[in-house]
PDB file of N, H, CA, C and O in Angstrom:
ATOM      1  N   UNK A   1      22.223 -20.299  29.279  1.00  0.00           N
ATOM      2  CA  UNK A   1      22.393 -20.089  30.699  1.00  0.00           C
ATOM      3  C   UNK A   1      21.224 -20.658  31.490  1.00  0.00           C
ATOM      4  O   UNK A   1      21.554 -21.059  32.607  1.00  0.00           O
ATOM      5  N   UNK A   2      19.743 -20.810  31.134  1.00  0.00           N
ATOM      6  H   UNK A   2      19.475 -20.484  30.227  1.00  0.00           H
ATOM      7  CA  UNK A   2      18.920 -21.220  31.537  1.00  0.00           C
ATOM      8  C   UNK A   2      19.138 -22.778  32.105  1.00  0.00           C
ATOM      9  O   UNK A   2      18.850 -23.496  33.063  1.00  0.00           O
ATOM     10  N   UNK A   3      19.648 -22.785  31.192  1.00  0.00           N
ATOM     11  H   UNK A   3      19.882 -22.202  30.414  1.00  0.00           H
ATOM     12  CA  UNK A   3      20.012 -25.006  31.379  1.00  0.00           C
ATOM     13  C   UNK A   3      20.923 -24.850  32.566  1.00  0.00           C
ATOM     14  O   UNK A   3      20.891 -25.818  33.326  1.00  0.00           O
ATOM     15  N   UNK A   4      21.407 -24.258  32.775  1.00  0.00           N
ATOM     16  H   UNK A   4      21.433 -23.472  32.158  1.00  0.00           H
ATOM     17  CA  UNK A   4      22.891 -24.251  33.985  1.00  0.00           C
ATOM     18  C   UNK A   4      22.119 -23.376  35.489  1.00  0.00           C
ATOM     19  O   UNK A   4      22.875 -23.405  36.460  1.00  0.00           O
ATOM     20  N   UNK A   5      21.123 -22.840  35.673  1.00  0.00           N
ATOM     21  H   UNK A   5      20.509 -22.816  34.884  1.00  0.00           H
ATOM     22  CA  UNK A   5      20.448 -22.343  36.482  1.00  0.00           C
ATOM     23  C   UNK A   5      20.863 -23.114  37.605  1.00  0.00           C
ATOM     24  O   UNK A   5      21.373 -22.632  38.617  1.00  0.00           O
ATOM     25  N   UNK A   6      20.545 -24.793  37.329  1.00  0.00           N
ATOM     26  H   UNK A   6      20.131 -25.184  36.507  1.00  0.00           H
ATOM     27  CA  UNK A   6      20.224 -25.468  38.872  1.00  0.00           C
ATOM     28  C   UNK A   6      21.478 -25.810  39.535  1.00  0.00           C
ATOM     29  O   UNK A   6      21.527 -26.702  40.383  1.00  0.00           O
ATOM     30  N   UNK A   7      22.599 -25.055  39.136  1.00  0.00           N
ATOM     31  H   UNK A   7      22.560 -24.331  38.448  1.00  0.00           H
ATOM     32  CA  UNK A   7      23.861 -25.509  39.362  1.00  0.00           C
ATOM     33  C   UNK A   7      24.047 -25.186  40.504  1.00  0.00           C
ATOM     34  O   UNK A   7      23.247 -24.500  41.140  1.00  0.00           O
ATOM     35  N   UNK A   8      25.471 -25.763  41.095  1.00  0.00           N
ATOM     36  H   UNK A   8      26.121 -26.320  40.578  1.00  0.00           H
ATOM     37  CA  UNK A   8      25.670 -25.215  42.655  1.00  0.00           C
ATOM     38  C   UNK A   8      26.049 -23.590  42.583  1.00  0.00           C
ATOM     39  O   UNK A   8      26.590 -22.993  41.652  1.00  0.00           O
ATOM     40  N   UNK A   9      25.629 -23.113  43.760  1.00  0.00           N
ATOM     41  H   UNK A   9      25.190 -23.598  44.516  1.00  0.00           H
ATOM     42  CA  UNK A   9      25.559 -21.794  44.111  1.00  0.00           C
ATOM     43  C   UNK A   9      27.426 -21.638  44.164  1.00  0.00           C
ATOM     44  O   UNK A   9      27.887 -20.585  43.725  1.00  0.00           O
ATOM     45  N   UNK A  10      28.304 -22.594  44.648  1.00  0.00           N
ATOM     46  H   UNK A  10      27.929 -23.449  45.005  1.00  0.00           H
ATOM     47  CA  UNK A  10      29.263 -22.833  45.148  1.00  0.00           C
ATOM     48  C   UNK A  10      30.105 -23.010  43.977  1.00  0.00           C
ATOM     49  O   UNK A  10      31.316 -23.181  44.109  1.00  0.00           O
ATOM     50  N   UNK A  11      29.588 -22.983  42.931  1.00  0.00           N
ATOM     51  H   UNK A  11      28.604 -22.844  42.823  1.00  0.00           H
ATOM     52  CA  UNK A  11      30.481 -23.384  41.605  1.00  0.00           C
ATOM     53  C   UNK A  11      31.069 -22.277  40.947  1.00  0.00           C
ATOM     54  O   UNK A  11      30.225 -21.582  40.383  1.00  0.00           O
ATOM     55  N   UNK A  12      32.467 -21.803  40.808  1.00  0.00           N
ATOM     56  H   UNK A  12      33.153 -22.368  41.266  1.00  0.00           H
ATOM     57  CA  UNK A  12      32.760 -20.594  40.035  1.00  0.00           C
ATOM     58  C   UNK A  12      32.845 -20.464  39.091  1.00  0.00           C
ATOM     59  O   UNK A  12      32.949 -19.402  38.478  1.00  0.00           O
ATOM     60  N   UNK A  13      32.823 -21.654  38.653  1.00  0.00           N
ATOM     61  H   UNK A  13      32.738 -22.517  39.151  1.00  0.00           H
ATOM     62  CA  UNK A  13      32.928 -22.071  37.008  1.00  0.00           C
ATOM     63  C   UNK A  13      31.325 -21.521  36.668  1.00  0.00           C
ATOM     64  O   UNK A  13      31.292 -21.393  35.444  1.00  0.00           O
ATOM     65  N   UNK A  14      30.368 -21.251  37.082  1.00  0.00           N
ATOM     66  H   UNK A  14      30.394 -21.355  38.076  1.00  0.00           H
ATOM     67  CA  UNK A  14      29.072 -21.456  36.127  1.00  0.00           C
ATOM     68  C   UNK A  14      29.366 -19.533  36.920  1.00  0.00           C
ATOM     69  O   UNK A  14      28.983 -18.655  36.147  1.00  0.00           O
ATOM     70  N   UNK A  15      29.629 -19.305  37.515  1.00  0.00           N
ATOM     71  H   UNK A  15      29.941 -20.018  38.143  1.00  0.00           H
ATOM     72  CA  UNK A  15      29.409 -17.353  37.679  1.00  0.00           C
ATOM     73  C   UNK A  15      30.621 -17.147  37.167  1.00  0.00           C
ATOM     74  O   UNK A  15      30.934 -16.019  37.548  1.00  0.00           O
ATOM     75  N   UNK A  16      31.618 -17.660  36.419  1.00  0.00           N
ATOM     76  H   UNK A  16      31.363 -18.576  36.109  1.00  0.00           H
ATOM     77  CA  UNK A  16      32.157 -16.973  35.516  1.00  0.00           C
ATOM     78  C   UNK A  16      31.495 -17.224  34.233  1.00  0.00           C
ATOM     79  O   UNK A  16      31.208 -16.229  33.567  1.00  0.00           O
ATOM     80  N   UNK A  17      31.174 -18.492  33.729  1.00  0.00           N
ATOM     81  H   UNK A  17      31.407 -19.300  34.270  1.00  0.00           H
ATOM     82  CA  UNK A  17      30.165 -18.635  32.836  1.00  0.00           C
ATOM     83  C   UNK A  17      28.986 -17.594  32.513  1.00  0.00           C
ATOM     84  O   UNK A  17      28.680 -17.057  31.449  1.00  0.00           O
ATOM     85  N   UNK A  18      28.405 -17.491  33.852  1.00  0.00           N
ATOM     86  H   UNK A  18      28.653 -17.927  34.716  1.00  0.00           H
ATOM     87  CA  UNK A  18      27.477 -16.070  33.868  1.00  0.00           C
ATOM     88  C   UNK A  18      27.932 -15.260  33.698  1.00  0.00           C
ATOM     89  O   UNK A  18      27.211 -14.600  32.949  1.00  0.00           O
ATOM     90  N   UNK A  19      29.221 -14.505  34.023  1.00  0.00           N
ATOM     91  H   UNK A  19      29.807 -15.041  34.631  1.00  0.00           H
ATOM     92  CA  UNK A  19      29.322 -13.204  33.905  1.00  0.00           C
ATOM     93  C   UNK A  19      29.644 -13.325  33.044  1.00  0.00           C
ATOM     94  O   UNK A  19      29.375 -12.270  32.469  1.00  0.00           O
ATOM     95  N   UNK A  20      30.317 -14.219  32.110  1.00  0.00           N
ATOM     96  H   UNK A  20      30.535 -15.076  32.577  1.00  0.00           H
ATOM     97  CA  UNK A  20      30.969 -13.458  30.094  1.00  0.00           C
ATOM     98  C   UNK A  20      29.642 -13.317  29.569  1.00  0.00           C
ATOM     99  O   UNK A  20      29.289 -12.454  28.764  1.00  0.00           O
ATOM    100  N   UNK A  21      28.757 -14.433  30.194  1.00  0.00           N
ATOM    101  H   UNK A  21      29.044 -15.134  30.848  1.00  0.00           H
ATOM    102  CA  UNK A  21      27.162 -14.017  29.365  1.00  0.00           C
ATOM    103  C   UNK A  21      26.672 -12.830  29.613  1.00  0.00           C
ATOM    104  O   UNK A  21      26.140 -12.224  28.683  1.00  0.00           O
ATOM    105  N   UNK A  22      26.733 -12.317  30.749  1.00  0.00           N
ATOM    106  H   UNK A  22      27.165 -12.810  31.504  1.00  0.00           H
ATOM    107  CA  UNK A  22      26.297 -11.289  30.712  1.00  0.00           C
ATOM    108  C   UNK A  22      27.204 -10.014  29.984  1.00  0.00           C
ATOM    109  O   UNK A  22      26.569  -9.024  29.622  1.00  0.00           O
ATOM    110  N   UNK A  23      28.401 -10.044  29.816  1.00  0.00           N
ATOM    111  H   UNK A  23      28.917 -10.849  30.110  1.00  0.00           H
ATOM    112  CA  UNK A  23      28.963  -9.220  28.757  1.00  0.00           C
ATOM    113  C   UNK A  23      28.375  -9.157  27.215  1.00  0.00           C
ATOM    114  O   UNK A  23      27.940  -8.243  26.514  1.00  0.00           O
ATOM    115  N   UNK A  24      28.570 -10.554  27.033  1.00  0.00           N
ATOM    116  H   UNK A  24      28.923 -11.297  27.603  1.00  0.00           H
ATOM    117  CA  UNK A  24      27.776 -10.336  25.966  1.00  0.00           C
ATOM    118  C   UNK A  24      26.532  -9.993  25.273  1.00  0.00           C
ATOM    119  O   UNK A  24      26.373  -9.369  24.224  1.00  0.00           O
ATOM    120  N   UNK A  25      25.328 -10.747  26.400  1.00  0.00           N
ATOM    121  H   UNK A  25      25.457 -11.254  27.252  1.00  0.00           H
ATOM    122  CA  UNK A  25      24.273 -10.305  26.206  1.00  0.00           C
ATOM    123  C   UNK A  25      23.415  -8.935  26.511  1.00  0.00           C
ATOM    124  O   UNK A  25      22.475  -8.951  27.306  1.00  0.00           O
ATOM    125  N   UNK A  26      23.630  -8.307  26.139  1.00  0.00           N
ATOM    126  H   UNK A  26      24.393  -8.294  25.494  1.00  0.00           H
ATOM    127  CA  UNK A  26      23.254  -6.780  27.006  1.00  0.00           C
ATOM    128  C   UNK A  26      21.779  -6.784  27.856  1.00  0.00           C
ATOM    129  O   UNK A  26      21.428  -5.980  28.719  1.00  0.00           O
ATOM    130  N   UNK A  27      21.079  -7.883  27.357  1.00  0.00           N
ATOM    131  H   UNK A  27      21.364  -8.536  26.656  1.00  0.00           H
ATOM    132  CA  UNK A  27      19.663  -7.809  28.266  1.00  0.00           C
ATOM    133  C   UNK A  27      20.203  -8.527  29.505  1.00  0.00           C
ATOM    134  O   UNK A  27      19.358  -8.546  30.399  1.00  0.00           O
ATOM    135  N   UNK A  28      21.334  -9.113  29.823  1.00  0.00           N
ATOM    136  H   UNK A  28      22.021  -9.098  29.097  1.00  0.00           H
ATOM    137  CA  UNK A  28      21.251  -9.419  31.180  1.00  0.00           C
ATOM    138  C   UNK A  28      22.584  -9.198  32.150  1.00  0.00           C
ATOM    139  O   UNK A  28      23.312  -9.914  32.837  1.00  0.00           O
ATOM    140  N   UNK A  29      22.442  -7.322  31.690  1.00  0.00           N
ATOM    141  H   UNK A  29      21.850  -6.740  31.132  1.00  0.00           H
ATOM    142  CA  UNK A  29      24.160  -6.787  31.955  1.00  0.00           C
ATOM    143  C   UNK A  29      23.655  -6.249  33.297  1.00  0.00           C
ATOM    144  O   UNK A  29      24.688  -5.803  33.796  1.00  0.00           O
ATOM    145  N   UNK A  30      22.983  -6.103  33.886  1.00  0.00           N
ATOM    146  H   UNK A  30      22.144  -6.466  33.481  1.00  0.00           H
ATOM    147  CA  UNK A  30      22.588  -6.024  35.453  1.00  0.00           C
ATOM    148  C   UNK A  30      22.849  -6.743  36.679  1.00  0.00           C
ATOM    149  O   UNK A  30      22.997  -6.495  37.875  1.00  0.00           O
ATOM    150  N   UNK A  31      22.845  -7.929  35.743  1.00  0.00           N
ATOM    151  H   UNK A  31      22.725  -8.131  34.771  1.00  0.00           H
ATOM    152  CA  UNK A  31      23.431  -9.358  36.948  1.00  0.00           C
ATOM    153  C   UNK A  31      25.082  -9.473  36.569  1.00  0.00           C
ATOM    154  O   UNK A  31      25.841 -10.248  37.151  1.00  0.00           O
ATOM    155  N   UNK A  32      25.570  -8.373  35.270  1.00  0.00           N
ATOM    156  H   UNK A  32      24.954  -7.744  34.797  1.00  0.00           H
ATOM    157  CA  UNK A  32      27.511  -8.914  35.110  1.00  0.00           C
ATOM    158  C   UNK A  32      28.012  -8.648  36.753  1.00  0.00           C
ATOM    159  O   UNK A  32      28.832  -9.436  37.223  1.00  0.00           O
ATOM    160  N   UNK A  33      27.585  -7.719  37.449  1.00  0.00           N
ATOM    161  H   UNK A  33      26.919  -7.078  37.067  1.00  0.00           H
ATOM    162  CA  UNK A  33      28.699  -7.354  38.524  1.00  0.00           C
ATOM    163  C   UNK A  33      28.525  -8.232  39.648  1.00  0.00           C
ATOM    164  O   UNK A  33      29.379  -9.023  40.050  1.00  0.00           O
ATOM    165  N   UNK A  34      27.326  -8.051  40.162  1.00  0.00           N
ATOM    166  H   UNK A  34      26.633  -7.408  39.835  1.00  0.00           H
ATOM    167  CA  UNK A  34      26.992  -9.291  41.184  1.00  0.00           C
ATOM    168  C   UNK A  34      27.598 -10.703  40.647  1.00  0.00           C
ATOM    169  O   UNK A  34      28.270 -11.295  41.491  1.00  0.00           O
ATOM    170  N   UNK A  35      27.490 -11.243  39.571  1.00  0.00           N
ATOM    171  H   UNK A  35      26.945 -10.761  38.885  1.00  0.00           H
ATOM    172  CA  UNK A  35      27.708 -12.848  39.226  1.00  0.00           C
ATOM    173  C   UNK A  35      29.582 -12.156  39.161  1.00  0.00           C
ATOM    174  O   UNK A  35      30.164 -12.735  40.079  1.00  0.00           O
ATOM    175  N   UNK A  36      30.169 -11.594  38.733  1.00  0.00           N
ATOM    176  H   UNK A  36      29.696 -11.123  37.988  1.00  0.00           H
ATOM    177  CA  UNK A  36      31.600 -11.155  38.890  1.00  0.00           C
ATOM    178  C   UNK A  36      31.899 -11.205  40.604  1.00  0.00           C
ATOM    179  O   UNK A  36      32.859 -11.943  40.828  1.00  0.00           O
ATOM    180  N   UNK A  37      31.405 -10.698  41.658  1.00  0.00           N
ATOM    181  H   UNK A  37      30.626 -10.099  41.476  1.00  0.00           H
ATOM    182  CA  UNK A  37      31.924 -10.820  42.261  1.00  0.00           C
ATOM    183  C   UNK A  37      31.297 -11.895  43.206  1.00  0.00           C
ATOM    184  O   UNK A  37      31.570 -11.682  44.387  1.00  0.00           O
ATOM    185  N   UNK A  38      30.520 -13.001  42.975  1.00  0.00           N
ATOM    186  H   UNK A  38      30.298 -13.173  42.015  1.00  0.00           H
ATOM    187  CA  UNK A  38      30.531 -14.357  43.055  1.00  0.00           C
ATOM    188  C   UNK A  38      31.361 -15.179  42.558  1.00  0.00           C
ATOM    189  O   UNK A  38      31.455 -16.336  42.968  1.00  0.00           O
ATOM    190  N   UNK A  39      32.096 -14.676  41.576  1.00  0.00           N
ATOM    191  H   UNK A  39      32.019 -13.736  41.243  1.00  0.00           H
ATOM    192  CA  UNK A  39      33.380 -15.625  40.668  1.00  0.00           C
ATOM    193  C   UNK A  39      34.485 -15.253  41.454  1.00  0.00           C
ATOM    194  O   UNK A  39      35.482 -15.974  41.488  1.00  0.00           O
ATOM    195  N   UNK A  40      34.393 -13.885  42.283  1.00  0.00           N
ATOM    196  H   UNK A  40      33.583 -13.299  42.256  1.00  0.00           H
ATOM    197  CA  UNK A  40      36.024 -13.594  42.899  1.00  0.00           C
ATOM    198  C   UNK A  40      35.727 -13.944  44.070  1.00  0.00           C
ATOM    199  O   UNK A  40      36.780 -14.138  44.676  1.00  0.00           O
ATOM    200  N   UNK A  41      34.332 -14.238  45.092  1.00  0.00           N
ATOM    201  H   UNK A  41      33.477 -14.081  44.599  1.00  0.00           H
ATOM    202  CA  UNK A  41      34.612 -14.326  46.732  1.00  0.00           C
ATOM    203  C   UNK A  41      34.768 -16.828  46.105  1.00  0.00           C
ATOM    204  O   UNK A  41      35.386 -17.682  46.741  1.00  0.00           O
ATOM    205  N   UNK A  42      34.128 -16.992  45.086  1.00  0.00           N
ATOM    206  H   UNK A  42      33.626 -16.299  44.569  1.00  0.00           H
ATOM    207  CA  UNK A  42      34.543 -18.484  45.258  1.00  0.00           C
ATOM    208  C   UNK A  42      35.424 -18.739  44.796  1.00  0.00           C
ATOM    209  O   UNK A  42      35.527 -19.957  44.941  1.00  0.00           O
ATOM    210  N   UNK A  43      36.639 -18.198  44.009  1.00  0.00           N
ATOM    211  H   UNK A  43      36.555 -17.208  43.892  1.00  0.00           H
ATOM    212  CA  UNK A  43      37.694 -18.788  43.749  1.00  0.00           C
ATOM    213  C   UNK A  43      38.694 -18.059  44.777  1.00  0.00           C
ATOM    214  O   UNK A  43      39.637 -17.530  44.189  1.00  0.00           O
ATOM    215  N   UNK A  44      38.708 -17.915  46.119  1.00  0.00           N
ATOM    216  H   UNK A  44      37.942 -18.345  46.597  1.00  0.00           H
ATOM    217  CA  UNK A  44      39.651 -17.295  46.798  1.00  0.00           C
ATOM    218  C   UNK A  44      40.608 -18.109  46.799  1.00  0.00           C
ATOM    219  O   UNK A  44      41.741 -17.628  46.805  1.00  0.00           O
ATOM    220  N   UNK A  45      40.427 -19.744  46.792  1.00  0.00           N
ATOM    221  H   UNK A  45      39.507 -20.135  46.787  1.00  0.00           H
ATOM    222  CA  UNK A  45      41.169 -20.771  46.787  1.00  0.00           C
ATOM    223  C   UNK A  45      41.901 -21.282  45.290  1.00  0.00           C
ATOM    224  O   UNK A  45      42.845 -22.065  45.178  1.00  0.00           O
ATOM    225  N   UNK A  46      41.219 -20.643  44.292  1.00  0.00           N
ATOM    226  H   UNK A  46      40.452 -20.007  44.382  1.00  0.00           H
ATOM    227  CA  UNK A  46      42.342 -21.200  43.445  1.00  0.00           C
ATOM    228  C   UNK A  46      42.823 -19.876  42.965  1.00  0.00           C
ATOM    229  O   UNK A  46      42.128 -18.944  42.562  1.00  0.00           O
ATOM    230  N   UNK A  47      44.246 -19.943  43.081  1.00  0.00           N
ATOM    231  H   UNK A  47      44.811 -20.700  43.409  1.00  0.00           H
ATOM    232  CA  UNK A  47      45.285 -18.929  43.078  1.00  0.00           C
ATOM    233  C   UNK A  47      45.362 -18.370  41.125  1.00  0.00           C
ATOM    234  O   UNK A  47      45.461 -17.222  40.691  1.00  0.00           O
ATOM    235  N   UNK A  48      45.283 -19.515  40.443  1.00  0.00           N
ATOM    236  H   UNK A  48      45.202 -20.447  40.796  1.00  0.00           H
ATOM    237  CA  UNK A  48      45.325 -19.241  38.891  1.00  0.00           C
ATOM    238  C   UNK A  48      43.646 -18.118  38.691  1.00  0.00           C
ATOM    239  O   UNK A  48      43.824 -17.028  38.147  1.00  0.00           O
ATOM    240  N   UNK A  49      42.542 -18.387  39.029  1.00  0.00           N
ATOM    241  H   UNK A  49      42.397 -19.272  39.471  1.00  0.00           H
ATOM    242  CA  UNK A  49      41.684 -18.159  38.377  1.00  0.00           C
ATOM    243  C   UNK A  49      41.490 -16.371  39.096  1.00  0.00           C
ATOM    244  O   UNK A  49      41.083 -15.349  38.543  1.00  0.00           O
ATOM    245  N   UNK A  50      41.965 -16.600  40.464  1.00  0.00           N
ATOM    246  H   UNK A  50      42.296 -17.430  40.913  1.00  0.00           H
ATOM    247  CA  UNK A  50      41.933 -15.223  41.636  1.00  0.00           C
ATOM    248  C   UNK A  50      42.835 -14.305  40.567  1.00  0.00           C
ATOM    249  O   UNK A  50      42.438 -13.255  40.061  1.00  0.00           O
ATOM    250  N   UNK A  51      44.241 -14.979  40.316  1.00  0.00           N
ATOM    251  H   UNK A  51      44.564 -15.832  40.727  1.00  0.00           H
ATOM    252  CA  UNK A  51      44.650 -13.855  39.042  1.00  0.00           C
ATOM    253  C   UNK A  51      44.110 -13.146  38.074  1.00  0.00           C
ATOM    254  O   UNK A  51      44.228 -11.951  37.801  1.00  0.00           O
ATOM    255  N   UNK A  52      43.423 -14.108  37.511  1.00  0.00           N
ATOM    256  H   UNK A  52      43.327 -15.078  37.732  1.00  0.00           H
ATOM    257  CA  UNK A  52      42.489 -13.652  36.275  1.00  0.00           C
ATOM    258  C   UNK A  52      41.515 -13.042  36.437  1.00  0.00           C
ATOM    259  O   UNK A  52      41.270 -12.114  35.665  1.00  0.00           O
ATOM    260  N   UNK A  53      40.936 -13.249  37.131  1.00  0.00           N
ATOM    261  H   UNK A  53      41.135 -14.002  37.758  1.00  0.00           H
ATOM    262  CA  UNK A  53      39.900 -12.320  37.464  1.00  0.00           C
ATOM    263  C   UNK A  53      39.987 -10.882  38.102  1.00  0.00           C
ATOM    264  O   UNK A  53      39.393  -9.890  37.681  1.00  0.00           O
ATOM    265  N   UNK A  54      40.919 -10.945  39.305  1.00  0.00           N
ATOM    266  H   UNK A  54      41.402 -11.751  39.647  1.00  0.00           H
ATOM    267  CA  UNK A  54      41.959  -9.518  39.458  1.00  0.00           C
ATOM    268  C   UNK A  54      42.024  -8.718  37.974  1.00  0.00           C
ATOM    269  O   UNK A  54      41.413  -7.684  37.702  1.00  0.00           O
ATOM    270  N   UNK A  55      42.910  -9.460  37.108  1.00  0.00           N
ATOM    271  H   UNK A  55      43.406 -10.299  37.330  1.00  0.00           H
ATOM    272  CA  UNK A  55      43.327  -8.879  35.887  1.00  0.00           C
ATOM    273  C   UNK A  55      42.705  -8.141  35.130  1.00  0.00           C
ATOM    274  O   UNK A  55      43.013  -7.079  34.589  1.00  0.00           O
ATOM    275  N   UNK A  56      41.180  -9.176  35.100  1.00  0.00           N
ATOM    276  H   UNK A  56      40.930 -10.039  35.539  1.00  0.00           H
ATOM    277  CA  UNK A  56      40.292  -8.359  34.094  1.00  0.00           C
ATOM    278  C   UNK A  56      39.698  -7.195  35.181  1.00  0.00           C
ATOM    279  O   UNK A  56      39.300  -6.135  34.698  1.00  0.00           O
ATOM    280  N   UNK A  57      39.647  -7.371  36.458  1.00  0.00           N
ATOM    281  H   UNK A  57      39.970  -8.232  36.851  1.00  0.00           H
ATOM    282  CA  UNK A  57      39.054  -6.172  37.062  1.00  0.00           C
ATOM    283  C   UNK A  57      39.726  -4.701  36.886  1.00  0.00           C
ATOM    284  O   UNK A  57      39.177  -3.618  36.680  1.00  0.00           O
ATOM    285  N   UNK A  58      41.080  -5.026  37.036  1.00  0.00           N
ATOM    286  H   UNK A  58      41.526  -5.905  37.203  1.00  0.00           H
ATOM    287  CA  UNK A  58      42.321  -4.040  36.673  1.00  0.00           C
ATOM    288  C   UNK A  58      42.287  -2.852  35.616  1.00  0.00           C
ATOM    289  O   UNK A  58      42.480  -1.636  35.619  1.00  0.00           O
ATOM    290  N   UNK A  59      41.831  -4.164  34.425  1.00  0.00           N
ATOM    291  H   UNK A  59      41.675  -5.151  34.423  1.00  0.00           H
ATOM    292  CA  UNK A  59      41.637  -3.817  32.947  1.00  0.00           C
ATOM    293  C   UNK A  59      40.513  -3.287  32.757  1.00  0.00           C
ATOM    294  O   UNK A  59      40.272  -3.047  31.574  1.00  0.00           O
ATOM    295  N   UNK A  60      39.384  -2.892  33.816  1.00  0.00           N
ATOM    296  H   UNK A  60      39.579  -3.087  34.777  1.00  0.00           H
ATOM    297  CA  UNK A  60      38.002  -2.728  33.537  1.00  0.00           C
ATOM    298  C   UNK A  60      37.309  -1.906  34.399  1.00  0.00           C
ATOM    299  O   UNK A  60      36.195  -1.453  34.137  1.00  0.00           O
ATOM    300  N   UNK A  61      38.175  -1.604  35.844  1.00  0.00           N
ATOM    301  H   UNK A  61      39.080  -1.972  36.057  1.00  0.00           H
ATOM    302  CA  UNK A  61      38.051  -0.479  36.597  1.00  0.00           C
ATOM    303  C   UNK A  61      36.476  -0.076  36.728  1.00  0.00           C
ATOM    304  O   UNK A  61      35.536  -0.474  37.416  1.00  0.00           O
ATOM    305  N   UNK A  62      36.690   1.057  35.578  1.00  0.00           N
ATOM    306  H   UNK A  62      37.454   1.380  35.019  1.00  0.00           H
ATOM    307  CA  UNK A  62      35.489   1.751  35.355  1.00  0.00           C
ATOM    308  C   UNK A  62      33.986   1.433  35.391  1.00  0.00           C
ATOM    309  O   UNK A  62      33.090   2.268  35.517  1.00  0.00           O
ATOM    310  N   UNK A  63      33.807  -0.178  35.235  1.00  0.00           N
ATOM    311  H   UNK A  63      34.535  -0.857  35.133  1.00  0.00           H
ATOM    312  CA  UNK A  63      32.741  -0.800  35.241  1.00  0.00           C
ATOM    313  C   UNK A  63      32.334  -1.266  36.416  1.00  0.00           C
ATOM    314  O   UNK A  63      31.288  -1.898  36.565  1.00  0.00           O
ATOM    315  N   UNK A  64      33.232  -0.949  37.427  1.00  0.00           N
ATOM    316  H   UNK A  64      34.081  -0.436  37.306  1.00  0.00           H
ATOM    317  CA  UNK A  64      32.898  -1.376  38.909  1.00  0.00           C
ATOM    318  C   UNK A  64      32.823  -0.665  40.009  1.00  0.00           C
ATOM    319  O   UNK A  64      33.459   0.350  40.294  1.00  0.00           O
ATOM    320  N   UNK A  65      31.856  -1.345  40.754  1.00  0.00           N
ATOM    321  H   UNK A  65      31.339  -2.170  40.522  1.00  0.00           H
ATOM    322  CA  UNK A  65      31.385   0.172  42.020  1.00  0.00           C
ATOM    323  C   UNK A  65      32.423  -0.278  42.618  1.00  0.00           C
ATOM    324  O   UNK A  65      33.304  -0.990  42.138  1.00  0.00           O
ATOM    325  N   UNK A  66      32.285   0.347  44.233  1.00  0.00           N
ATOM    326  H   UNK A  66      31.569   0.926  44.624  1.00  0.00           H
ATOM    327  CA  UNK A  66      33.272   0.242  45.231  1.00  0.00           C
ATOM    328  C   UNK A  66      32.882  -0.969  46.279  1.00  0.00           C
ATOM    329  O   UNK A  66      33.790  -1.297  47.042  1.00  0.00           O
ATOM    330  N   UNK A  67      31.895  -1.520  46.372  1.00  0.00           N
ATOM    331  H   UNK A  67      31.157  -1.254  45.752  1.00  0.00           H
ATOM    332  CA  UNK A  67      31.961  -2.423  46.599  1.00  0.00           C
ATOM    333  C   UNK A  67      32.800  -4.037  46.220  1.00  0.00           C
ATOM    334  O   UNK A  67      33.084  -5.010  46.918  1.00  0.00           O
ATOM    335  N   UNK A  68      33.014  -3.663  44.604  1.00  0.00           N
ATOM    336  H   UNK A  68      32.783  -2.872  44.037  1.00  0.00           H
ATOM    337  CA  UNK A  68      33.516  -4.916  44.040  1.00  0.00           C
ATOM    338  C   UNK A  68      35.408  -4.880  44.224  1.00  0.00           C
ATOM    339  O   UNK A  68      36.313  -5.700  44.065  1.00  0.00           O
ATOM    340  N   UNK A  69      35.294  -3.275  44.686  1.00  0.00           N
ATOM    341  H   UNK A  69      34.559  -2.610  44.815  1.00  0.00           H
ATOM    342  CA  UNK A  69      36.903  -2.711  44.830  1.00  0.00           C
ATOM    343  C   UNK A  69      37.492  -3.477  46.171  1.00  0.00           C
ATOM    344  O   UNK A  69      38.606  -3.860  46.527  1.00  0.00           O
ATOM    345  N   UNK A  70      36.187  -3.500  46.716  1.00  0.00           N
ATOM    346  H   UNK A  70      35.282  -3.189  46.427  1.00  0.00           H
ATOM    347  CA  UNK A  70      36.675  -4.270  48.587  1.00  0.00           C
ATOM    348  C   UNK A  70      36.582  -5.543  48.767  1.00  0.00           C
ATOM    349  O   UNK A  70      36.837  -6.160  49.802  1.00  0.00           O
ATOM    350  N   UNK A  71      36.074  -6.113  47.372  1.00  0.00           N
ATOM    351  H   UNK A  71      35.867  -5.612  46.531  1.00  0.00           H
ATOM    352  CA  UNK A  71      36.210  -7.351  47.320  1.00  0.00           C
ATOM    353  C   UNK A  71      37.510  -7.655  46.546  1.00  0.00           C
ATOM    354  O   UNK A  71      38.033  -8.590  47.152  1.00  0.00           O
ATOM    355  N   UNK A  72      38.332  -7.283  45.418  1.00  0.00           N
ATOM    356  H   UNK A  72      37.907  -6.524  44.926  1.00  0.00           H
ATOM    357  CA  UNK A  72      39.215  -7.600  44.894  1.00  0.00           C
ATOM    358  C   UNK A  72      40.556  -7.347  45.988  1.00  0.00           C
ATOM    359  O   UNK A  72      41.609  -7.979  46.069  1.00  0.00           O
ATOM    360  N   UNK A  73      40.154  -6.379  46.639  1.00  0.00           N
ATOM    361  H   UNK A  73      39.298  -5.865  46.574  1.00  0.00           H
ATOM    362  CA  UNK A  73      41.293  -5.817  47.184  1.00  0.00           C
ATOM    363  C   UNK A  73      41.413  -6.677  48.979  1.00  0.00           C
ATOM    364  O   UNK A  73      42.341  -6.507  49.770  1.00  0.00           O
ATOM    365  N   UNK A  74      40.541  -7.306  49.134  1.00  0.00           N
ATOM    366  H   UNK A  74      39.788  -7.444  48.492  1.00  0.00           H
ATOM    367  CA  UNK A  74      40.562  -8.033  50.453  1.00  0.00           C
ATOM    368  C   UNK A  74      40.953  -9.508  50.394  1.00  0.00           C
ATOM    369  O   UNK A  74      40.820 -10.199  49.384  1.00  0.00           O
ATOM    370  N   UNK A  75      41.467  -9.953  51.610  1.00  0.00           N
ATOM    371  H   UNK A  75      41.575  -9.392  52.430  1.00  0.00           H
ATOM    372  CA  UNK A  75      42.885 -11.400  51.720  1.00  0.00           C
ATOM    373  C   UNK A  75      41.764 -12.580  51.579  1.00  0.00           C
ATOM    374  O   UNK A  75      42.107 -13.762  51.586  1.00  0.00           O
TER     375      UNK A  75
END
């Protein structure tokens, strides 16, 4: 993830990238929710990835404050 740092802020591809890392890695499970809901306010435009990411939020509830609730749930 270090190598991908200088990427665009604008890219959803590298904060979804971040956030599975941060699933996996447990030393950097502090940044999963913030970099998650950087992956859902930049893909508002693509309709396939807005699914998926909905989906896993759905499936995962519990791991998310209410902030990330007003983001999934807003047009």
């Amino acid at each position: 993830m270090i190598a991908t740092e200088g990427k665009s802020a604008l890219d959803y591809f590298y904060w979804n990238n971040k956030m599975l890392y941060s699933i996996v890695n447990k030393e950097y499970s502090v940044d999963f929710e913030k970099s998650f809901q950087n992956a859902v306010i930049l893909s508002k435009n693509n309709d396939e990835m807005k699914t998926a990411l909905r989906i896993f939020y759905l499936r995962n509830i519990p791991k998310f404050s209410e902030e990330t609730k007003m983001i999934i749930l807003s047009k």
